[in-house]
matplotlib code that plots the C-alpha trace (Angstrom):
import matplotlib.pyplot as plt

x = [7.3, 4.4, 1.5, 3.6, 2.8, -1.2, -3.2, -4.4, -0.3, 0.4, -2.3, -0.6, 2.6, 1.9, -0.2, 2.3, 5.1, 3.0, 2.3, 6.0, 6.8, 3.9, 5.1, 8.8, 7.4, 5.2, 8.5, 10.4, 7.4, 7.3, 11.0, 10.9, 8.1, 10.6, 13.3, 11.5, 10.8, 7.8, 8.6, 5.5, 6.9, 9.7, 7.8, 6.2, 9.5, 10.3, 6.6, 6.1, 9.2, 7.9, 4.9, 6.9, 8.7, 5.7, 3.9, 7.2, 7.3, 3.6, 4.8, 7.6, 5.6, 2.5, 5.0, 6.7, 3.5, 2.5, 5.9, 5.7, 1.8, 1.6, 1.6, -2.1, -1.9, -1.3, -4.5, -3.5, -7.2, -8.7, -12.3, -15.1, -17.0, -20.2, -23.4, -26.4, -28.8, -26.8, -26.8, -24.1, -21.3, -19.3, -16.0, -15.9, -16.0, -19.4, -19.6, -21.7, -23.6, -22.6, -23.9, -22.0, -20.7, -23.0, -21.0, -20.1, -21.9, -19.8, -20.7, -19.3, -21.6, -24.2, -23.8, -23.1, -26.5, -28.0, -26.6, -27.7, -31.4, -31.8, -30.1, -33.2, -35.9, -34.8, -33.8, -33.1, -30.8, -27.3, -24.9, -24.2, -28.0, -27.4, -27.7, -24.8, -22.7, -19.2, -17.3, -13.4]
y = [-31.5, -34.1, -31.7, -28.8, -30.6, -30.8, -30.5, -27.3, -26.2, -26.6, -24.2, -21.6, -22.7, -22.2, -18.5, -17.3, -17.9, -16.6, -13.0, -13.0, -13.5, -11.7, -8.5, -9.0, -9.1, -5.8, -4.2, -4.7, -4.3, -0.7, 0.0, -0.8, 2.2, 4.4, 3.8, 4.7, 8.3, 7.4, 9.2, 7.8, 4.8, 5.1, 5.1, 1.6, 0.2, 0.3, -0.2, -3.6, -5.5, -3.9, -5.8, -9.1, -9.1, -8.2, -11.7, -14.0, -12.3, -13.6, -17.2, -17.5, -16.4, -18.9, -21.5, -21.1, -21.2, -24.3, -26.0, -24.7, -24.2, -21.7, -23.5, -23.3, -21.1, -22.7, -22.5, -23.1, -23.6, -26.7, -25.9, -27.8, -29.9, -29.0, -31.2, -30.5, -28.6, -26.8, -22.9, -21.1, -18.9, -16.1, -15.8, -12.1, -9.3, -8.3, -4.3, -2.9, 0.4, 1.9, 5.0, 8.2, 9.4, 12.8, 15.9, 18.6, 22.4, 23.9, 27.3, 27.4, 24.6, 26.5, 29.2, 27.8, 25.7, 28.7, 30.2, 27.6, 27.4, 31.2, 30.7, 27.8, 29.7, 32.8, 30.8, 34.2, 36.0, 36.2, 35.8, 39.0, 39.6, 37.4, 39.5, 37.5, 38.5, 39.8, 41.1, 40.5]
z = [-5.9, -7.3, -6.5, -9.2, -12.2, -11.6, -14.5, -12.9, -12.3, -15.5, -16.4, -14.1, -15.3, -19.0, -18.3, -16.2, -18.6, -21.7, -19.8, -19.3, -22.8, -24.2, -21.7, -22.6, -26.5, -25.9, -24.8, -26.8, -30.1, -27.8, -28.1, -31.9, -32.1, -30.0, -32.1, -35.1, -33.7, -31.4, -28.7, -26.4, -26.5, -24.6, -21.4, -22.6, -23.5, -19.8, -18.5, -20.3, -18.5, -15.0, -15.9, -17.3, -13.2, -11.6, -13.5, -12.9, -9.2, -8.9, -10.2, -7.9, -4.5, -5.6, -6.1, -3.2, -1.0, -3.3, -2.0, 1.8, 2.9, 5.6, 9.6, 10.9, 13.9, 17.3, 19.9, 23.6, 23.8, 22.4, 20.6, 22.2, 20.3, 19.3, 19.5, 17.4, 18.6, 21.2, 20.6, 18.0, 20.0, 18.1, 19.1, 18.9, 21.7, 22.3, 23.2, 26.2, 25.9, 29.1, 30.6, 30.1, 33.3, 34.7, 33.6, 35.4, 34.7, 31.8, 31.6, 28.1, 27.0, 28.3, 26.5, 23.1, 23.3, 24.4, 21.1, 19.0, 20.6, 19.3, 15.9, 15.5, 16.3, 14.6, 11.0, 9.1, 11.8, 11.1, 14.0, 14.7, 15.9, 19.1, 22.2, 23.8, 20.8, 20.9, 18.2, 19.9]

ax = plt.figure().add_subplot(projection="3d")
ax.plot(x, y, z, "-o")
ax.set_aspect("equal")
plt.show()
């Protein structure tokens, strides 16, 4: 419970309870507006406490991670040691470029390339001027 009451926790301590307060006091400053016949600020009368239990929620989960730190991860593996001068290893998967498998003639394939081969080297042709064209 020592390592709470840090200089630097009683920094977090003190901001986290002054944009409570100063939420909780911007609600209710808001409500004060609605009540006078501001009708905008009704929606900041309940905004500004949202705010005030999103801040204390923020406080709580810090201090609770202060009081239990997570457990490092277990390895199975032990890491090596590594010497100087021996070479740097990534422990990431490395990917393979593999060769597409050959494909089979697809007469549809065909066809369509065929299409777009004449579309290219007729650049002001609309589709319907294809000889192979169909109007279904």
């Amino acid at each position: 419970m020592k390592g709470l009451w840090t200089p630097a926790w009683i920094v977090r301590h003190v901001l986290a309870l002054a944009a409570v307060v100063g939420c909780l006091g911007l609600g209710w400053w808001q409500f004060s507006r609605a009540s006078g016949g501001n009708t905008l600020s009704w929606g900041y009368t309940f905004e500004w406490p949202v705010f005030a239990a999103f801040f204390a929620f923020l406080w709580f989960r810090e201090v609770q991670l202060a009081r239990r730190p997570p457990a490092p991860p277990e390895d199975d593996e032990a890491e090596e040691e590594r010497l100087p001068g021996s070479p740097v290893t990534v422990g990431r998967p490395v990917r393979v470029a593999v060769p597409a498998p050959a494909a089979e003639d697809d007469p549809e394939l065909d066809a369509y390339n065929d299409y777009l081969t004449w579309l290219a080297a007729h650049p002001g042709a609309r589709p319907s001027d294809y000889p192979g064209y169909s109007n279904k």
